[in-house]
Structure formats: structure tokens, C-alpha cells
N, C-alpha and C positions, 0 to 999 in steps of 0.2 A: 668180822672185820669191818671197819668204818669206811667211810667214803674216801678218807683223808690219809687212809694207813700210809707208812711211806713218805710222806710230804712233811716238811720243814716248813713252819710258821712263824717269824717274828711280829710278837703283838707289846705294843708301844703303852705305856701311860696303862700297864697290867697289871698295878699294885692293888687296882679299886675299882669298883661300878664297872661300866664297858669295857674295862681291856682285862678286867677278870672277869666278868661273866665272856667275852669273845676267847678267850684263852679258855677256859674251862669248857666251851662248847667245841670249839677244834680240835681239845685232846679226847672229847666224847666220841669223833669222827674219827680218830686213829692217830692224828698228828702230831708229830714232834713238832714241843715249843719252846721257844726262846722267852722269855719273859722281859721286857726293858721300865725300868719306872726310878727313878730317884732316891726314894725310900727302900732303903737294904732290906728294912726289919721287917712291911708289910708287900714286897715283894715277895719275901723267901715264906711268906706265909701264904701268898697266893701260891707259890708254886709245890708246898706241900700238901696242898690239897687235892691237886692233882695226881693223877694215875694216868702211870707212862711215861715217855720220854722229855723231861723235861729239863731246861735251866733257866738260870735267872742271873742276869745281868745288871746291875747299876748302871743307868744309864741317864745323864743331861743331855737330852736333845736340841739344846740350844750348843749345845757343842761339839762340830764335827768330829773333835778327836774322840769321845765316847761314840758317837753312831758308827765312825768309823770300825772303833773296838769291836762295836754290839755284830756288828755284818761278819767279821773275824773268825769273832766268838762261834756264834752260828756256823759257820764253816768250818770251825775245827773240830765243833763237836761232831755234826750232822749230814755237813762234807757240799749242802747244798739249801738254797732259800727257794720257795717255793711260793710263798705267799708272806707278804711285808705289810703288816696292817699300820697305818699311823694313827694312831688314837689318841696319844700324848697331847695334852691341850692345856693354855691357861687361860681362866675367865676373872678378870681382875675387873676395877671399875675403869669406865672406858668412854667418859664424857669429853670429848673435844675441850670445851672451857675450865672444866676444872685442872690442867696442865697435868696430869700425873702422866709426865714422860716417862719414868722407872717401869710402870706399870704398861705403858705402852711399845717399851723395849722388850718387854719379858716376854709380850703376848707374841711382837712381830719376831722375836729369836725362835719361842715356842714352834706355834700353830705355822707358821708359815716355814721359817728357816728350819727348823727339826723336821718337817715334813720333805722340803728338796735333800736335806742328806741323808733321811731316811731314805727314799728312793735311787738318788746316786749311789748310795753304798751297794743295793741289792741289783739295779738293773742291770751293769755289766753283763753279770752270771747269768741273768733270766733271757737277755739276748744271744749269749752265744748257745742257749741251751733252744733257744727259741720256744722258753716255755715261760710262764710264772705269773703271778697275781698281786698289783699294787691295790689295796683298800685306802681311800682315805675316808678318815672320820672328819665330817663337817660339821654343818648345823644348820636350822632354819632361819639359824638368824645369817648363814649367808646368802638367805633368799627376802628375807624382811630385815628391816632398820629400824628401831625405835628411839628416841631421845637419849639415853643413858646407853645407847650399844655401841657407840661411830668404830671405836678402834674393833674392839669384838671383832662386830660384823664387818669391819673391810678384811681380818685377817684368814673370816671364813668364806667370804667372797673369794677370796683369792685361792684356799683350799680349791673350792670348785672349778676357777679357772685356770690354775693349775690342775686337778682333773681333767677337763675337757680336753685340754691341748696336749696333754700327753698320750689319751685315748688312742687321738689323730697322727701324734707321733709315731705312734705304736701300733698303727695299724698293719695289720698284713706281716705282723714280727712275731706272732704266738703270743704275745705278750698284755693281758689284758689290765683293764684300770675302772676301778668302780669309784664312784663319791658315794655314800652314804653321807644323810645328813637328819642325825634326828632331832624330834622334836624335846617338851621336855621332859627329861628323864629324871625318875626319882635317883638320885646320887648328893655326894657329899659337896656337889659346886654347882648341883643345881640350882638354878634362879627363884626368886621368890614363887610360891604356890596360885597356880592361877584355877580358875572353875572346874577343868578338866582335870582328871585323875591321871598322872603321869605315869608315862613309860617307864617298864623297870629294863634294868641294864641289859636282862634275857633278851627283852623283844629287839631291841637292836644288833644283842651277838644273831641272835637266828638271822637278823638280814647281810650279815655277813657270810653264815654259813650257805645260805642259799647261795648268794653271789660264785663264791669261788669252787662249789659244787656244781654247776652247771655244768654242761659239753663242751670240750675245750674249745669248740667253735663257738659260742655261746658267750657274748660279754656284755654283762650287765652293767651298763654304764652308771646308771642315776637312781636312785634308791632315795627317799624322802619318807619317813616312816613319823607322823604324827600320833598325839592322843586322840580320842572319839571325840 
């Protein structure tokens, strides 16, 4: 029996890299999972690979009416959420001067706005239950800025300050809140290749599973997992 038997996970942006390998490592723990990603056809692929209690949801997290759905869904299967990873992200080009508003819309609807209704949908339940685990996936670029990042990096800034203050919100309510923020990871929207050998999607689902495996008195707030 896993760590996790019993517990309901919704894991965000699950069709690829991080939110399939964090899906895959939670159903390893016992976990029923929700699967959420946009794409039908490499969604229902991730969740056939999985062993155990799984579904898979279509979900646009820029739009409340799907997160809404996805929080539903979960409930009707599973009856309860337990742990709500947001991992869904988009990394588009993001130069201040080059004016690509489209692209600046999609990142601040994505990363930021699919992040508060990912959490509004779940937190209700995890307060009255006085129990649950909000994960959010960030990035090092919301701790660094580089010329070509501005929009990126302010909407993972804001992931993390949105962590923090919900932390505090949530304090003394059972209710705990980690940022993970990795570095670069070998995946399909990774950034260009730099000297260091990148993270694979494993080493970040494992600092998820550490996170919400800990003693429910135990909350691992900030988590920054770099290459060597």
C-alpha cells in the first residue's frame, strides 16, 4: 500500500513532461488521479499508462467554466480532492518590445489565472475538511529575469506570490501550500540548451511527492530544484 492510497490528486497540464511524470509518480503512491491538459488524444494516453484509479479530463485552464468542470468531475468520481497540483503553464515569447499581446494574454490567462481557479475550485472542500494540499508549479525564472523572459517571468513571479500568501492564509486551517519552482527541465517547451544537463520531469514529480508526503503538520513551503 502506497503513501498516497485513498487520496484524490488533481494534476494540471498531465498530458506531457511534469504533470505526466507527477501523475505517474502519485499513482505509484496509491493515488487516485484526475488527469487535466487540453489535448484529448495525449491526455487519454497518459492516463492509460497508468495502473489504478484514474481519469482524464479535457481541460482549458484559462477558463473557469472547464476548472470548474475538472473540480466536479473529481468529485463525482472520487467524492473528494486532496491534493491540486497546478502545473499547466505556457511559455511563449515574452519580450516587452516586441508587442506580442496574444501571447502575453495566453501566458497571464494560463500561469497566473488557471492557477487562482484551479485553487478556488478545490479549496472550499479542503477547508471544510480541514485537510488538503495546493502544489503550485513555478519556475526559476520567477526568481531570475533575463532580456527575452519579462512576461514569463512576471507570471511566475506572481505563481510564487501567490504561494506565499496563501501559505499565510492558510495557516492554522490544515491546509497546506508548497511552490515548486524548477529549473531547466528536459521537456517538449523547454528553453534553449544551456552547459548544464537538464532535469527530467522524474526529478521534479519526486519533489512533489516529497512535499505532500510529509506529516500533516509538516509544510513544505518553497522547493527550487536546479541542474548541477
Amino acid at each position: 500500500m502506497g503513501k498516497l492510497t485513498g487520496k484524490t490528486a488533481i494534476v494540471t497540464g498531465a498530458s506531457s513532461g511534469i504533470g505526466a511524470a507527477v501523475a505517474e509518480q502519485l499513482a505509484d503512491e496509491g493515488a487516485n488521479l484526475v488527469l487535466a491538459a487540453r489535448g484529448k488524444d495525449r491526455l487519454d494516453a497518459v492516463a492509460t499508462k497508468i495502473s489504478g484509479n484514474v481519469i482524464a479530463v479535457v481541460t482549458d485552464m484559462a477558463k473557469k467554466s472547464d476548472v470548474d468542470k475538472l473540480a466536479s468531475e473529481a468529485m463525482k468520481e472520487f467524492g473528494q480532492i486532496d491534493f491540486y497540483v497546478n502545473n499547466a503553464g505556457a511559455v511563449l515569447g515574452s519580450r516587452i518590445q516586441d508587442g506580442q499581446t496574444d501571447n502575453w494574454d495566453q501566458m497571464i490567462d494560463t500561469n497566473i489565472k488557471g492557477v487562482l481557479y484551479g485553487i478556488n475550485s478545490a479549496l472550499p472542500g479542503m477547508l471544510e475538511r480541514s485537510s488538503g494540499h495546493i502544489v503550485n508549479i513555478a519556475s526559476v525564472s520567477g526568481h531570475e529575469v533575463n532580456k527575452v523572459s519579462a512576461v514569463y517571468s512576471a507570471t511566475k513571479f506572481a505563481v510564487r506570490a501567490l504561494s506565499m500568501s496563501l501559505e499565510k492564509e492558510l495557516a492554522r486551517t490544515g491546509v497546506r501550500v508548497t511552490n515548486i519552482s524548477p529549473g531547466q527541465v528536459d521537456t517538449a517547451i523547454a528553453s534553449k540548451p544551456s552547459d548544464r544537463k537538464p532535469l527530467a520531469p522524474s526529478d521534479i514529480a519526486k519533489a512533489v511527492v516529497y512535499a505532500v508526503t510529509q506529516p500533516d503538520y509538516v509544510n513544505v513551503n518553497e522547493i527550487t530544484v536546479r541542474p548541477v
